[in-house]
C-alpha positions in Angstrom: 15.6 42.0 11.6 19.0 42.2 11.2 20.3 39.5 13.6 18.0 37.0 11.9 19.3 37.9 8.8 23.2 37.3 10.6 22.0 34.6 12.5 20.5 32.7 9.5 23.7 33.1 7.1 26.2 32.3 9.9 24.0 29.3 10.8 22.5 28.0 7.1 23.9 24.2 7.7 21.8 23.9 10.9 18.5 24.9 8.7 19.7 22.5 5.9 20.6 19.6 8.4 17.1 19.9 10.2 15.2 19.7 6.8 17.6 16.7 5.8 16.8 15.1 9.0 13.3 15.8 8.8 13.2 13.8 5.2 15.4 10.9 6.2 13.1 10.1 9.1 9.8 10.4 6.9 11.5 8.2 4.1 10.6 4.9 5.7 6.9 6.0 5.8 7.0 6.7 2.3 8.6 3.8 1.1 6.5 1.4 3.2 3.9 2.5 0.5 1.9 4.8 3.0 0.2 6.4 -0.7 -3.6 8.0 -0.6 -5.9 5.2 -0.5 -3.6 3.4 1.5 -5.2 1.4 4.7 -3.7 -0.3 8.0 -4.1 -3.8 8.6 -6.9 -2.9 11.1 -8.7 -1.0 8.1 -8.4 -3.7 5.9 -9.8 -6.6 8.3 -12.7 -4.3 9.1 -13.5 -3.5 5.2 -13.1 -7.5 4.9 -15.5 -8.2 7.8 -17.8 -5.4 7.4 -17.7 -4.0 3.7 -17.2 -7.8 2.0 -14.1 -6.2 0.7 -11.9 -8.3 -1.9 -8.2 -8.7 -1.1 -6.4 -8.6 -4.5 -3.1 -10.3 -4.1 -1.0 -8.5 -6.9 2.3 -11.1 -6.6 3.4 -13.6 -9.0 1.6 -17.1 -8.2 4.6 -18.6 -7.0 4.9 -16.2 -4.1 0.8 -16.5 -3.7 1.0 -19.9 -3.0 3.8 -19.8 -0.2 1.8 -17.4 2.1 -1.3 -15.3 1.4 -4.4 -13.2 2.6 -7.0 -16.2 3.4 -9.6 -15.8 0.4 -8.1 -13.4 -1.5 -7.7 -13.8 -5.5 -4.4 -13.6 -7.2 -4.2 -11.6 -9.5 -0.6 -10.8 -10.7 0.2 -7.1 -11.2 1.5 -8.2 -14.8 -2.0 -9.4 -15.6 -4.6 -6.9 -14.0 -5.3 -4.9 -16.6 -7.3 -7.4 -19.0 -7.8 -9.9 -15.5 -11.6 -10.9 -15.7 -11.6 -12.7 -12.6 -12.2 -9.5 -10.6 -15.4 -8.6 -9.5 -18.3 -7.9 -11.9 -19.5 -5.0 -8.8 -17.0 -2.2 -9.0 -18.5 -0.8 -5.9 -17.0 -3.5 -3.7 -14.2 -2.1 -1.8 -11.3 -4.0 -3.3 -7.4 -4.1 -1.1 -4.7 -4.6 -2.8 -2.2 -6.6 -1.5 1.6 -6.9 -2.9 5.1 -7.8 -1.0 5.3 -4.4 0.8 2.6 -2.2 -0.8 5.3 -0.6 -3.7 3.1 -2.3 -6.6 -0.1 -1.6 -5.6 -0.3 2.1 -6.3 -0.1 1.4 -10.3 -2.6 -1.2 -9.3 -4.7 1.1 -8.4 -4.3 3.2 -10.9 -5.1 0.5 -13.7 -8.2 -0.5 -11.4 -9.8 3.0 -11.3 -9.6 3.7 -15.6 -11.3 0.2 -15.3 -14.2 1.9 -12.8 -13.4 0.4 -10.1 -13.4 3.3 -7.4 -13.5 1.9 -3.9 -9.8 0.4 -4.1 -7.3 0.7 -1.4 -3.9 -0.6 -1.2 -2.7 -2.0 2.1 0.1 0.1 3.3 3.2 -2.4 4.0 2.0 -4.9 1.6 1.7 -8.7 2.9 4.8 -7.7 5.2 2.5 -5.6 7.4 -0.4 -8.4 7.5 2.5 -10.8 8.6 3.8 -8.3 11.0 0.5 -7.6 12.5 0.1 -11.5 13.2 -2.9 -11.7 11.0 -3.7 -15.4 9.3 -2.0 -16.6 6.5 -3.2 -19.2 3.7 -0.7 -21.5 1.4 -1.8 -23.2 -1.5 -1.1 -26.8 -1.9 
């Protein structure tokens, strides 16, 4: 028991600069907006297609109408909270969509104390749909 004990305090920046290293490499991950409820693009096209989810497109109109989800409804974070053009069944899966998922976990949030429990956020936001090649709409 001894060497460990020697081993460990002549080595302690080796233990420090794993754990470091571990956190800088999960830090992307994190920030992409990977949160619980979070879903893939492949999750979310298949709770589209399957479930007759709702995309909820969280960004401000302007950026809505430059590039978004096909058929989704804007709703800007900034106006969710007393928004009545969400749906009147709050057991419709509903994905929330903003520029790289950071938003949508307070979306989600303000969705569920309004009883809407099958909400998601898409993890990446509309960066990850546009990465993954999926379609795109514009408003004209």
């Amino acid at each position: 028991m001894g060497a460990f004990v020697k081993f460990f305090a002549e080595s302690w920046y080796l233990f420090v600069t794993a754990l470091v290293s571990g956190a800088l490499l999960l830090w992307p991950t994190l920030r992409k907006g990977t949160i619980a409820g979070g879903v893939t693009t492949a999750q979310a096209v298949h709770m589209i297609n399957r479930e007759r989810a709702v995309v909820v497109d969280l960004r401000e109109n302007e950026q809505f109408d430059a590039g978004h989800v096909v058929n989704s409804k804007n709703i800007p974070l900034v106006a969710l909270k007393d928004s009545t053009a969400l749906p009147k069944n709050k057991t419709l899966p509903l994905v929330l969509v903003c520029d790289r998922g950071a938003h949508s976990a307070r979306a989600m949030l303000i969705l569920k104390e309004r009883g809407y429990e099958n909400t998601h956020t898409l993890s990446g936001g509309l960066e990850a749909w546009r990465t993954a090649n999926l379609p795109l709409e514009k408003t004209a």
